[in-house]
PDB file of N, CA, C and O in Angstrom:
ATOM      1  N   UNK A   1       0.843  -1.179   0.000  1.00  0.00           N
ATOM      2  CA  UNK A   1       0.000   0.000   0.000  1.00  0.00           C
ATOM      3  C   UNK A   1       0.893   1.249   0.000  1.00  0.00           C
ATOM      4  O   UNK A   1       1.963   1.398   0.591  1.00  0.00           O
ATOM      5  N   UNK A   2       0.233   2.116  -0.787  1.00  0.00           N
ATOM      6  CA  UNK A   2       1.540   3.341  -0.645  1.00  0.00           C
ATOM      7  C   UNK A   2       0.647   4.186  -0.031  1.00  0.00           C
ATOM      8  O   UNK A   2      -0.565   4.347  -0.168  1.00  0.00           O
ATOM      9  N   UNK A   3       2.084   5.065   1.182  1.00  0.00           N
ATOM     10  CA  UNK A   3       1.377   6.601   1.613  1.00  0.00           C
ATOM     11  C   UNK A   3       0.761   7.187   0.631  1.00  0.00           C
ATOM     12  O   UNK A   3       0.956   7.056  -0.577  1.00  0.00           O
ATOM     13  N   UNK A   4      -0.400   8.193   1.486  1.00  0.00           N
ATOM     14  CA  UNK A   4      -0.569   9.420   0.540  1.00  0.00           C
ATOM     15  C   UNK A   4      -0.200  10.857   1.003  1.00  0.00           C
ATOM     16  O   UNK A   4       0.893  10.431   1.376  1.00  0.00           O
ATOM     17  N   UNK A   5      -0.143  11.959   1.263  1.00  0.00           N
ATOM     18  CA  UNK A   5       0.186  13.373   1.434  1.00  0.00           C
ATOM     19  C   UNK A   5      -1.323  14.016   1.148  1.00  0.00           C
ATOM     20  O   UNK A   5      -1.892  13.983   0.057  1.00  0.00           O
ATOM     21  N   UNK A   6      -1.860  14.626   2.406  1.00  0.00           N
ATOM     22  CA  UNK A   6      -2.309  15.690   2.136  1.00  0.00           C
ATOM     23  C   UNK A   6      -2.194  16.972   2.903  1.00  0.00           C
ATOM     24  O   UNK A   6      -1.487  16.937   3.910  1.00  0.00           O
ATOM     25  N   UNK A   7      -2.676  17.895   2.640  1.00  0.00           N
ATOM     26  CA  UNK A   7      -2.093  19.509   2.743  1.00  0.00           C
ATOM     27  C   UNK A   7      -3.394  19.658   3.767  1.00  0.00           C
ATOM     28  O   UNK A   7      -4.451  19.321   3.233  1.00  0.00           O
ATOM     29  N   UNK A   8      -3.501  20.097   5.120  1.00  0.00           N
ATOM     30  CA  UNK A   8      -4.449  20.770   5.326  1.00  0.00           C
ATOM     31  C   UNK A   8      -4.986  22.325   4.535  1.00  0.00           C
ATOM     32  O   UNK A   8      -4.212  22.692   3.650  1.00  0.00           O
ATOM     33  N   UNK A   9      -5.987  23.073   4.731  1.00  0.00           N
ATOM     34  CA  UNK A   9      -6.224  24.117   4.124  1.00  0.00           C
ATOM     35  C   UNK A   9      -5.104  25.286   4.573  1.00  0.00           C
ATOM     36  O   UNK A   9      -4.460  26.000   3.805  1.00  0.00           O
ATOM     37  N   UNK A  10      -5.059  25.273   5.995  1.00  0.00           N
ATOM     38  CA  UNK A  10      -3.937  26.365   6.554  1.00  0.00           C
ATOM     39  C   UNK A  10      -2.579  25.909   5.523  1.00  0.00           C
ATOM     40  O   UNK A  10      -2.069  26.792   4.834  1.00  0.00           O
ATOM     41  N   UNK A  11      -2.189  24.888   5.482  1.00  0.00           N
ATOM     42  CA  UNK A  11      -0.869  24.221   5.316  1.00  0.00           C
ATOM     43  C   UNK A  11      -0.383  24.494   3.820  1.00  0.00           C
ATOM     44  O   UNK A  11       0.802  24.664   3.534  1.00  0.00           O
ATOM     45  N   UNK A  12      -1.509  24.518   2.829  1.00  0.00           N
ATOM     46  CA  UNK A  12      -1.696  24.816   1.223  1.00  0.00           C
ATOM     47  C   UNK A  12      -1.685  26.301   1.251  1.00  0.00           C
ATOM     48  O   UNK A  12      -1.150  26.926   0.335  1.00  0.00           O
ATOM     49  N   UNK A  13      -2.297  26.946   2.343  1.00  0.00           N
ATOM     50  CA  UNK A  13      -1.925  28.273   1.810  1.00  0.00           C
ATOM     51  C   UNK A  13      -0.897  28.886   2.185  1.00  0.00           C
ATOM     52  O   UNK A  13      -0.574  29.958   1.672  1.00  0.00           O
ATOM     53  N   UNK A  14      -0.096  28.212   3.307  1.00  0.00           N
ATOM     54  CA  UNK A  14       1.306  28.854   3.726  1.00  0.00           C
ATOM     55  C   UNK A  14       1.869  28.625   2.564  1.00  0.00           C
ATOM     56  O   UNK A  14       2.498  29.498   1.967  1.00  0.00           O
ATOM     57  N   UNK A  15       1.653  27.055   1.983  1.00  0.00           N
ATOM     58  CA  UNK A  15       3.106  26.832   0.902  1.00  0.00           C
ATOM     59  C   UNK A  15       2.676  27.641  -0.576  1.00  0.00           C
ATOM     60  O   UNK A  15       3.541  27.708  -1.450  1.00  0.00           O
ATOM     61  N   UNK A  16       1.257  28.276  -0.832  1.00  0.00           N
ATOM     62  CA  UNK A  16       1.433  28.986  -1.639  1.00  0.00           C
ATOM     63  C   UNK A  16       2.034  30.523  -1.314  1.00  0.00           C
ATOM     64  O   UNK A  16       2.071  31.217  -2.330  1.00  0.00           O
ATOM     65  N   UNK A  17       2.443  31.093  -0.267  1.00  0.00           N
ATOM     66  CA  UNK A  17       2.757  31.992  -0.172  1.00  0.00           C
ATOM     67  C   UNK A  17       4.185  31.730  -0.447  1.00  0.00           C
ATOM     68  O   UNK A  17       4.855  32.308  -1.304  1.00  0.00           O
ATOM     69  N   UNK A  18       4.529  30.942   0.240  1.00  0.00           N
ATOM     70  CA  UNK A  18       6.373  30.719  -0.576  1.00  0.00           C
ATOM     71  C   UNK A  18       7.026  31.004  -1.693  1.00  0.00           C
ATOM     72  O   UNK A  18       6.526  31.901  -2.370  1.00  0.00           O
ATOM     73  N   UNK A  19       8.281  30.359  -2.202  1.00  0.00           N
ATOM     74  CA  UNK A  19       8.564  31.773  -3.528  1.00  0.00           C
ATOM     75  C   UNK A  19       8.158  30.043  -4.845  1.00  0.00           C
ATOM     76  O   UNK A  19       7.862  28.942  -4.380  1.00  0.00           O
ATOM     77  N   UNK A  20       8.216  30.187  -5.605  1.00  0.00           N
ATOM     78  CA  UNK A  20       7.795  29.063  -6.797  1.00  0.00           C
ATOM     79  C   UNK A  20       8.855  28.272  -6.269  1.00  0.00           C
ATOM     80  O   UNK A  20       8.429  27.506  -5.404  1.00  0.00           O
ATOM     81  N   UNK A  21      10.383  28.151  -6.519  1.00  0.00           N
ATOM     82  CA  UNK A  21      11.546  27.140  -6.188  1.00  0.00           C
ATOM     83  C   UNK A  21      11.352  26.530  -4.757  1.00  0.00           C
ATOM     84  O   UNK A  21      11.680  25.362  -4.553  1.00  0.00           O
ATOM     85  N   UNK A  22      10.841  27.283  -3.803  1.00  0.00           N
ATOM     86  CA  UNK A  22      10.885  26.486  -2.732  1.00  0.00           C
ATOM     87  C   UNK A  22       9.336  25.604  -2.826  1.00  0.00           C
ATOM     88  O   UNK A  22       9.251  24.468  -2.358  1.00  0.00           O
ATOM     89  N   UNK A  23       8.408  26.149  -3.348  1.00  0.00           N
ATOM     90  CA  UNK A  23       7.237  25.056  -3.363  1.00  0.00           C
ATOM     91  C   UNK A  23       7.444  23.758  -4.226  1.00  0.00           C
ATOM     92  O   UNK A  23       7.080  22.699  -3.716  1.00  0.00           O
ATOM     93  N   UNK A  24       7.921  23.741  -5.316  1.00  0.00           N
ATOM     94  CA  UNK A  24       8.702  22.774  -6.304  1.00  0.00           C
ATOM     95  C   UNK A  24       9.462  22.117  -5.854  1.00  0.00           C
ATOM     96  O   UNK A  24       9.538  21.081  -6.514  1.00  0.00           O
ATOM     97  N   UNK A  25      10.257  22.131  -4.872  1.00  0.00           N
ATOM     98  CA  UNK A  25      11.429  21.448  -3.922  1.00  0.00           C
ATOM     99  C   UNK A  25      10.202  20.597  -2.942  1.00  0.00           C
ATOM    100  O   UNK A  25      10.029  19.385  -3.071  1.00  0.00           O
ATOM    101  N   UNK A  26       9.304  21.553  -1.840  1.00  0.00           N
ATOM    102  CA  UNK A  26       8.784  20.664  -1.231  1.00  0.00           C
ATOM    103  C   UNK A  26       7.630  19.777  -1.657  1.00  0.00           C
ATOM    104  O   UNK A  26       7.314  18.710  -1.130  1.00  0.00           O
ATOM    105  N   UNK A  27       7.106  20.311  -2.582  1.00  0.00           N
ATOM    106  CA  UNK A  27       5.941  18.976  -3.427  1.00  0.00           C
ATOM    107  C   UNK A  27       7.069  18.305  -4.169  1.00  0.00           C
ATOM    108  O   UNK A  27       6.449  17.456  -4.810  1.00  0.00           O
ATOM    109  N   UNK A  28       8.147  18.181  -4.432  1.00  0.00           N
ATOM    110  CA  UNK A  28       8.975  16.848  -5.088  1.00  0.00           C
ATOM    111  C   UNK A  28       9.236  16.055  -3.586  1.00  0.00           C
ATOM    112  O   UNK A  28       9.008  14.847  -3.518  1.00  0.00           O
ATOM    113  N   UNK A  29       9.761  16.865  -2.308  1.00  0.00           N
ATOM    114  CA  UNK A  29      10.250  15.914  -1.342  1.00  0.00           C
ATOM    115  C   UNK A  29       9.162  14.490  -0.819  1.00  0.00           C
ATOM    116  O   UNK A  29       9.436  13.342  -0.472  1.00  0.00           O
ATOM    117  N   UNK A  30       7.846  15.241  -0.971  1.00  0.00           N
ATOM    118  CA  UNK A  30       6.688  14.335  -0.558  1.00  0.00           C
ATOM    119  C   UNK A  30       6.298  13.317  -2.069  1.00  0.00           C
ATOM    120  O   UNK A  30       5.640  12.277  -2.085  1.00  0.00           O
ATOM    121  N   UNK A  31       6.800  13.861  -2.979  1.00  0.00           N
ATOM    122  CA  UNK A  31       5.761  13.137  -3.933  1.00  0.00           C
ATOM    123  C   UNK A  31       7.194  11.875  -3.938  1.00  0.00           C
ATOM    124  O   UNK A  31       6.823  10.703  -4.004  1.00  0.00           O
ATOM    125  N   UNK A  32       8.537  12.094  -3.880  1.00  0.00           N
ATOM    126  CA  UNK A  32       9.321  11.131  -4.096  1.00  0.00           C
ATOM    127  C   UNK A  32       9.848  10.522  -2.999  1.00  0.00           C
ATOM    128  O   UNK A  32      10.317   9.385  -2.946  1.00  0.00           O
ATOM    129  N   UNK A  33       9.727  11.528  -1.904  1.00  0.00           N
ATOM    130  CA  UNK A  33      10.361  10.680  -0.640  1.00  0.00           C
ATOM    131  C   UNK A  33       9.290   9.931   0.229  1.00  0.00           C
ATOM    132  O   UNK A  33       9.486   8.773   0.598  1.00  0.00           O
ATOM    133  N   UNK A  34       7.836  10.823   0.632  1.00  0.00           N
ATOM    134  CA  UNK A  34       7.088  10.040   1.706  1.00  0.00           C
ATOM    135  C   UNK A  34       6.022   9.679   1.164  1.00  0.00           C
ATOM    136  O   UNK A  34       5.540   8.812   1.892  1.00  0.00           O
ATOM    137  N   UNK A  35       5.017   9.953  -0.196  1.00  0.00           N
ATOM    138  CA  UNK A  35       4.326   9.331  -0.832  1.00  0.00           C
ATOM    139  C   UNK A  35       4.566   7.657  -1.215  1.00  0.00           C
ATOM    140  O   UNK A  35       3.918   7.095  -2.098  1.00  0.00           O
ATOM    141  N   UNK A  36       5.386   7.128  -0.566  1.00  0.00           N
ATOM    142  CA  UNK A  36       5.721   5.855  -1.318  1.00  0.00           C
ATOM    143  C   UNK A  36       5.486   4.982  -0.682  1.00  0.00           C
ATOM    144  O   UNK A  36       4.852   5.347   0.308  1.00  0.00           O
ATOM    145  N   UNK A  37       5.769   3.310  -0.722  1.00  0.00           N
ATOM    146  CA  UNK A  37       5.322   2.040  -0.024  1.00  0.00           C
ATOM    147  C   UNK A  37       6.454   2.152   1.513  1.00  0.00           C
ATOM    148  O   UNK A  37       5.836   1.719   2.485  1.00  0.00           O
ATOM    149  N   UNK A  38       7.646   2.540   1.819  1.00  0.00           N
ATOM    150  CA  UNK A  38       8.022   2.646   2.689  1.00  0.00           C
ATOM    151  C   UNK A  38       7.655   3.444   3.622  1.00  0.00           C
ATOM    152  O   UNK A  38       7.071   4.481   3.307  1.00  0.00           O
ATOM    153  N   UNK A  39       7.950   3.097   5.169  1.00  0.00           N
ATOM    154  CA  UNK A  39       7.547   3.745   6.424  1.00  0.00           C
ATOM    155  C   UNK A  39       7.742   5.691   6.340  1.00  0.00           C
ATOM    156  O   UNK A  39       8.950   5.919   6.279  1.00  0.00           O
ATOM    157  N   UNK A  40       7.068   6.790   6.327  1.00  0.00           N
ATOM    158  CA  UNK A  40       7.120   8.108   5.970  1.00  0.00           C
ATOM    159  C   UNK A  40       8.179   8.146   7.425  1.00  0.00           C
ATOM    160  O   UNK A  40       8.762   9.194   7.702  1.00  0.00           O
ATOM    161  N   UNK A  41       8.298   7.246   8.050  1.00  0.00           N
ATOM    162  CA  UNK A  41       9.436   7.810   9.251  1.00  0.00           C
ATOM    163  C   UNK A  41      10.502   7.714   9.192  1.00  0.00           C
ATOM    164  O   UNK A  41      11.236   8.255  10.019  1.00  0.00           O
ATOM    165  N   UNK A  42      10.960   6.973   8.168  1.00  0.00           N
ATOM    166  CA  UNK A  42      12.059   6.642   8.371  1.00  0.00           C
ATOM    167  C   UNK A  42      13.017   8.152   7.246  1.00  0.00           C
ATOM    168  O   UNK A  42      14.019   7.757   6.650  1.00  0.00           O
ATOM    169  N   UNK A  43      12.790   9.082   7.135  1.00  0.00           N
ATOM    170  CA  UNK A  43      12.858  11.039   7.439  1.00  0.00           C
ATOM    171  C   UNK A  43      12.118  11.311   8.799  1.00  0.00           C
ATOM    172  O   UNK A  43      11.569  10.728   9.734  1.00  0.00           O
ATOM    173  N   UNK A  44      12.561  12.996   8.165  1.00  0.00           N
ATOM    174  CA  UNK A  44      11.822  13.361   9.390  1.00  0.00           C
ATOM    175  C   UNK A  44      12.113  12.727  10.855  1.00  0.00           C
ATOM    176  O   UNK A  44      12.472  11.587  11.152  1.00  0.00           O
ATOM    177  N   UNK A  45      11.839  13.849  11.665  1.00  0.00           N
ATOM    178  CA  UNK A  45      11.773  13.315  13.061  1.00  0.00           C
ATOM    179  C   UNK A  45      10.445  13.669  14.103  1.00  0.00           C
ATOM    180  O   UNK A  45       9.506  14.448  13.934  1.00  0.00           O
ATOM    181  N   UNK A  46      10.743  12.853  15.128  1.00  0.00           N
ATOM    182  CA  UNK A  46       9.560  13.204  16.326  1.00  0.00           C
ATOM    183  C   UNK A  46       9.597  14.532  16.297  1.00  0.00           C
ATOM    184  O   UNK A  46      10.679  15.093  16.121  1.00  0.00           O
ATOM    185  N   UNK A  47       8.258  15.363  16.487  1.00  0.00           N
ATOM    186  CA  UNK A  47       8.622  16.307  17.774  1.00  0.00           C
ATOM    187  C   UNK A  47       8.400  15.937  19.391  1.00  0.00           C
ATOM    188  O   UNK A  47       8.189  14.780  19.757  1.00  0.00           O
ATOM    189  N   UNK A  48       8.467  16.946  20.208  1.00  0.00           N
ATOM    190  CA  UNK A  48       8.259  16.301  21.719  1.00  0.00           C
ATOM    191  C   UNK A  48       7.836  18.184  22.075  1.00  0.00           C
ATOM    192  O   UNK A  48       7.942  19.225  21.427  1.00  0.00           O
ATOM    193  N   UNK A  49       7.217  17.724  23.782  1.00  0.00           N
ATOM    194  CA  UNK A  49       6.499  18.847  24.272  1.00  0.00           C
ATOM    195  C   UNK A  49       5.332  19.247  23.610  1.00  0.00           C
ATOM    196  O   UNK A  49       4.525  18.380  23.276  1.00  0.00           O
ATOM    197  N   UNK A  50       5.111  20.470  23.360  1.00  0.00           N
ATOM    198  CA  UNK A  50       3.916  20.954  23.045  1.00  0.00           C
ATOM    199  C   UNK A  50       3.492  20.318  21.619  1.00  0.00           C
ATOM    200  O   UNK A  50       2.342  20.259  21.185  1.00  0.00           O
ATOM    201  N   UNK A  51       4.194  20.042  21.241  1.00  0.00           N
ATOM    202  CA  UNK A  51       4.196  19.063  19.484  1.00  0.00           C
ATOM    203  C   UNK A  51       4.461  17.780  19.766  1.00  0.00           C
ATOM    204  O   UNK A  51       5.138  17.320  18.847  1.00  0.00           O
ATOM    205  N   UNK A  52       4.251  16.985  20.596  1.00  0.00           N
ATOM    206  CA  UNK A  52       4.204  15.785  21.161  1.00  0.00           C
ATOM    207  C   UNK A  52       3.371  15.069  19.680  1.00  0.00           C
ATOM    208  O   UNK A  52       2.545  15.781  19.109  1.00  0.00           O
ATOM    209  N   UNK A  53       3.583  14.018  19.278  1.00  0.00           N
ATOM    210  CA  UNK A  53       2.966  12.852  17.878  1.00  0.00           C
ATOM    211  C   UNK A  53       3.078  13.378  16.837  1.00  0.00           C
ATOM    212  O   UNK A  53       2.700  12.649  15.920  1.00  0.00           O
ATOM    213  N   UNK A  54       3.578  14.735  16.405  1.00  0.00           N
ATOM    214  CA  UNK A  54       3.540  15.247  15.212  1.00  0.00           C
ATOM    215  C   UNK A  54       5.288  14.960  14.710  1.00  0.00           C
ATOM    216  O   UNK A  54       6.085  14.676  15.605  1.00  0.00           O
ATOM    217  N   UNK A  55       5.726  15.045  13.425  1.00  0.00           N
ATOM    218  CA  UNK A  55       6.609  14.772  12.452  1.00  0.00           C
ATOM    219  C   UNK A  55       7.418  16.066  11.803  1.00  0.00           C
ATOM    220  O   UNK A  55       7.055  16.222  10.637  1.00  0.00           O
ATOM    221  N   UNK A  56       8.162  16.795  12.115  1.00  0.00           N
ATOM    222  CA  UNK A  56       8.697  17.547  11.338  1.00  0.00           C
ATOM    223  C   UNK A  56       9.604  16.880  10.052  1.00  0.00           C
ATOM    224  O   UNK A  56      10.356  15.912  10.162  1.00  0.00           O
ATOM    225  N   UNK A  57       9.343  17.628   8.848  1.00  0.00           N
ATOM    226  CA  UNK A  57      10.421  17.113   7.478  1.00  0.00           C
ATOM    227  C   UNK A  57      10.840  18.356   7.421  1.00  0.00           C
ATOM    228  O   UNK A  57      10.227  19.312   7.896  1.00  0.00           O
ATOM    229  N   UNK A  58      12.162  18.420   6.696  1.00  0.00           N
ATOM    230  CA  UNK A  58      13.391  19.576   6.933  1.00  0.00           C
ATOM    231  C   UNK A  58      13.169  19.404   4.916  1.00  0.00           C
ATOM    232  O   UNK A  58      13.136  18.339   4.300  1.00  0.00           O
ATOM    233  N   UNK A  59      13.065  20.680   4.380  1.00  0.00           N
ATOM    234  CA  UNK A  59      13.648  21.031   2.911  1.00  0.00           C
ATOM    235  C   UNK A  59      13.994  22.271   2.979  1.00  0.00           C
ATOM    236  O   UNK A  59      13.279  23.272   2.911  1.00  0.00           O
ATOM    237  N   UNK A  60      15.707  22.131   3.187  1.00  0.00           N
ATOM    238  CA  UNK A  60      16.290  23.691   2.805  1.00  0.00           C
ATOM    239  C   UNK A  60      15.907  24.068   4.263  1.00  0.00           C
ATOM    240  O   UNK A  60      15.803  23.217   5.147  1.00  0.00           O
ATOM    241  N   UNK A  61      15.690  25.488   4.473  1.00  0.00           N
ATOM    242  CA  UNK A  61      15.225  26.265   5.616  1.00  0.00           C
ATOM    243  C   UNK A  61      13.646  26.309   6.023  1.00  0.00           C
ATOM    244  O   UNK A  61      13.222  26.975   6.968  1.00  0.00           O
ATOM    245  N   UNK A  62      12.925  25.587   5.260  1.00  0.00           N
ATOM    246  CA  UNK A  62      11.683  25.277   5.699  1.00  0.00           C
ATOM    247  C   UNK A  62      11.300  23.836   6.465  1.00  0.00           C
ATOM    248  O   UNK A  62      11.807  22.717   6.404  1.00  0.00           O
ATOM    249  N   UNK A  63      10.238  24.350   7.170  1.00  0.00           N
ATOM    250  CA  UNK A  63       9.667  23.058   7.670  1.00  0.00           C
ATOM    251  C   UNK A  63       8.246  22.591   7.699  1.00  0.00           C
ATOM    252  O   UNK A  63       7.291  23.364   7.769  1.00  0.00           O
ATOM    253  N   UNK A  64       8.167  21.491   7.650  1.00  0.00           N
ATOM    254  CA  UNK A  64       6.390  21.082   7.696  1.00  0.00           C
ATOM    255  C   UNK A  64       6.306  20.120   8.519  1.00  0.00           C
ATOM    256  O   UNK A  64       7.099  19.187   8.397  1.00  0.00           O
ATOM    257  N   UNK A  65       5.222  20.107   9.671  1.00  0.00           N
ATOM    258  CA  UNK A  65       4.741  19.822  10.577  1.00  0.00           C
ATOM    259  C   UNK A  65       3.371  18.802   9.905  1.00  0.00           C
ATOM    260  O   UNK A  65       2.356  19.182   9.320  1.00  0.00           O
ATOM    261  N   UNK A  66       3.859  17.284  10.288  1.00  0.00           N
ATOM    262  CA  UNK A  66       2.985  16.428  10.071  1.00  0.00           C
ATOM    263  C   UNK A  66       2.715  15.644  11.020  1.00  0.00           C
ATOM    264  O   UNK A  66       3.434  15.251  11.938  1.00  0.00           O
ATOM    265  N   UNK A  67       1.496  15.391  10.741  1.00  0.00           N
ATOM    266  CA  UNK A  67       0.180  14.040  11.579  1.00  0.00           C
ATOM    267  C   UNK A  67       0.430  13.417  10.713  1.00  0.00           C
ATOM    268  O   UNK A  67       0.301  13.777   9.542  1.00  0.00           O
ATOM    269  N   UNK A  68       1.091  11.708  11.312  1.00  0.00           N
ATOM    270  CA  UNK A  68       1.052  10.591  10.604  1.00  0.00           C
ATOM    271  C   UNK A  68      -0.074   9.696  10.986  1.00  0.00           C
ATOM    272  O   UNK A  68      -0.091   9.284  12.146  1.00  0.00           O
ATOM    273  N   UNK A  69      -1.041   9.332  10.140  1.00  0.00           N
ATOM    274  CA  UNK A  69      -2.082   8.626  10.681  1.00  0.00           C
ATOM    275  C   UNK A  69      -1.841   6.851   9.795  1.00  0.00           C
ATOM    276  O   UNK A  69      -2.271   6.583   8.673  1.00  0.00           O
ATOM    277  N   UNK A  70      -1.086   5.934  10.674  1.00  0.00           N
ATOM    278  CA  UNK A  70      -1.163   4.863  10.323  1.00  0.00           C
ATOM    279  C   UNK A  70      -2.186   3.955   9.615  1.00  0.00           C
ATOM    280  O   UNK A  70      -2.020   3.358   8.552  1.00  0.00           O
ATOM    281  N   UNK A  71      -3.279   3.963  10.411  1.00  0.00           N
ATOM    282  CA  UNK A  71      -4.842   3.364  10.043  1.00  0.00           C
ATOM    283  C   UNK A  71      -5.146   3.806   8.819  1.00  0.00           C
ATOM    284  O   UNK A  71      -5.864   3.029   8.191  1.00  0.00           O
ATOM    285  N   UNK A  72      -4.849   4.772   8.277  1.00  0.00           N
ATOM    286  CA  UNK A  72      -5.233   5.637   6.611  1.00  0.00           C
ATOM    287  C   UNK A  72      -4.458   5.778   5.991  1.00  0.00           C
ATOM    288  O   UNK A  72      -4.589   6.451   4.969  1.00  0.00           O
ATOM    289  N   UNK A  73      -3.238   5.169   6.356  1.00  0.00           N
ATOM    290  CA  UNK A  73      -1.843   5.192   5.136  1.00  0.00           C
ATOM    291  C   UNK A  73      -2.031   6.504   4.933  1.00  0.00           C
ATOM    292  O   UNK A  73      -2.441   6.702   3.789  1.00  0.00           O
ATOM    293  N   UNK A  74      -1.843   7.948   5.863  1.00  0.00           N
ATOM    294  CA  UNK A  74      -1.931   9.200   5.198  1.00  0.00           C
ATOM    295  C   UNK A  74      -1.027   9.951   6.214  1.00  0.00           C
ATOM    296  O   UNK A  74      -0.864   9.809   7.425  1.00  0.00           O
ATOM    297  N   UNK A  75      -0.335  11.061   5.016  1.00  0.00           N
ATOM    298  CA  UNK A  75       0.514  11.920   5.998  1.00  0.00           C
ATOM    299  C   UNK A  75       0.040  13.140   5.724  1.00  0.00           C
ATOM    300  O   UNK A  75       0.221  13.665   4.626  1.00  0.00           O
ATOM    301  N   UNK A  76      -0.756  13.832   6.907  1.00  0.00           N
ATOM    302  CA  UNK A  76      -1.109  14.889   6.739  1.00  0.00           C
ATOM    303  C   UNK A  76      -0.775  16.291   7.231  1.00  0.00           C
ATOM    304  O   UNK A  76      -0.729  16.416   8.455  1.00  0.00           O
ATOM    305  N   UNK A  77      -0.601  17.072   6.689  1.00  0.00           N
ATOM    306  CA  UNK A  77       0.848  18.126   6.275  1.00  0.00           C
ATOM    307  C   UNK A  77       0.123  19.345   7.416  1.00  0.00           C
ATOM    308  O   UNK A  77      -0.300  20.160   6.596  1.00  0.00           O
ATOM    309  N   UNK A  78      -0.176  19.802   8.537  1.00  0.00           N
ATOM    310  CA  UNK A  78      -0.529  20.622   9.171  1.00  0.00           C
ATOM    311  C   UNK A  78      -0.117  21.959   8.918  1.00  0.00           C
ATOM    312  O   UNK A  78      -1.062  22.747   8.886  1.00  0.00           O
ATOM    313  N   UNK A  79       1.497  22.667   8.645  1.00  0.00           N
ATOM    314  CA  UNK A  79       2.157  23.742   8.926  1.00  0.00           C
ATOM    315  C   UNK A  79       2.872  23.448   7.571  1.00  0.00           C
ATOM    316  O   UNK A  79       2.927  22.428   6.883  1.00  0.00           O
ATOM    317  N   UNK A  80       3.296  24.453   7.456  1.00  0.00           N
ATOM    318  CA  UNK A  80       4.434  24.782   6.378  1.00  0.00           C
ATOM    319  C   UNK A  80       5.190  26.116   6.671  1.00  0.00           C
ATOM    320  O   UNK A  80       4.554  27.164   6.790  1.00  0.00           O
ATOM    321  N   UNK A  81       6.380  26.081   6.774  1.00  0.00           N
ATOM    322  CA  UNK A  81       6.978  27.862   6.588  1.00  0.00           C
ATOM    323  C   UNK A  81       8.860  27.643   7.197  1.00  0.00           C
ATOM    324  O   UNK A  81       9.529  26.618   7.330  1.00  0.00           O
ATOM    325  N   UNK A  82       9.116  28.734   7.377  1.00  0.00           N
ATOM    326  CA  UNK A  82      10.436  29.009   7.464  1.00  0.00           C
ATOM    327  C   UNK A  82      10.696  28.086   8.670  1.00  0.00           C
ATOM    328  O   UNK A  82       9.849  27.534   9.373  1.00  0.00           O
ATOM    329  N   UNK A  83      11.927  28.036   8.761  1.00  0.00           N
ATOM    330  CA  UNK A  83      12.172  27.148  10.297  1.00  0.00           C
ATOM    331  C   UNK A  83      12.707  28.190  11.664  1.00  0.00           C
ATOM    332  O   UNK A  83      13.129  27.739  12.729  1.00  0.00           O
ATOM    333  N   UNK A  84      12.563  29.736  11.313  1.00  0.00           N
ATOM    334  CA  UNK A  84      12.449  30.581  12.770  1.00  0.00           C
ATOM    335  C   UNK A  84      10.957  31.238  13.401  1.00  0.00           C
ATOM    336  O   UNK A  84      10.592  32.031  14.269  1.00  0.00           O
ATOM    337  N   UNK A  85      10.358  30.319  12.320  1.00  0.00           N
ATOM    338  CA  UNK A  85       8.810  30.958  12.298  1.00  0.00           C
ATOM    339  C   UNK A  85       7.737  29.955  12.360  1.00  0.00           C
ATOM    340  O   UNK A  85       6.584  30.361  12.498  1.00  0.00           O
ATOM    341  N   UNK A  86       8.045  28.317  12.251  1.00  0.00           N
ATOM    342  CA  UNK A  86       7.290  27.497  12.012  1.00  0.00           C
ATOM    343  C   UNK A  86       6.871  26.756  13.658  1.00  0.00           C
ATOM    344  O   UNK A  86       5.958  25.936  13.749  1.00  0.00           O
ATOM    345  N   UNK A  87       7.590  27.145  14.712  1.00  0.00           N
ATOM    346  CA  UNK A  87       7.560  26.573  15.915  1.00  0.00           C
ATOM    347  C   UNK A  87       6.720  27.417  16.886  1.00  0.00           C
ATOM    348  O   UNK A  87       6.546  27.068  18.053  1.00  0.00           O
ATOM    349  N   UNK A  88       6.239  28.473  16.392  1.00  0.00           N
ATOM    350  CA  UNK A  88       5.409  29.720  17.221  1.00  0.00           C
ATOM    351  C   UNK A  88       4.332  28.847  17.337  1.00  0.00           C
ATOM    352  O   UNK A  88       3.304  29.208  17.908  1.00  0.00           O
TER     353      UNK A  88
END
């Protein structure tokens, strides 16, 4: 079974505010790295504390904040944005 990726609504409109090269970078990281039949964890790491079960993935100086939901084979993309601004 392969993952799928989806964008919450907040999460689609951060990454359209981004510049074109950095949105192109992070829809390739998901469509080739965590869209696929392998575990989406094995990137990315935990967070802990106030982000306790959620997944950060690192592209470049941005970050996106994911809910991995096992039961639905789905990784769903909460946050998107810079990495001095994405932890507020």
């Amino acid at each position: 079974m392969t993952w799928s990726v989806e964008f919450d609504d907040a999460a689609a409109k951060e990454l359209r505010k981004l510049d074109r090269q950095a949105q192109q970078e992070i829809l390739r990281y998901f469509r080739e790295r965590i869209a696929t039949d392998e575990d989406p964890r094995r990137f990315g790491k935990p967070l802990s504390r106030d982000l306790a079960g959620l997944w950060r993935y690192r592209v470049r100086n941005y970050r996106m904040l994911c809910n991995i939901e096992d039961n639905k084979l789905l990784v769903l993309v909460l946050r998107v944005g810079h990495r001095k601004d994405i932890y507020e």
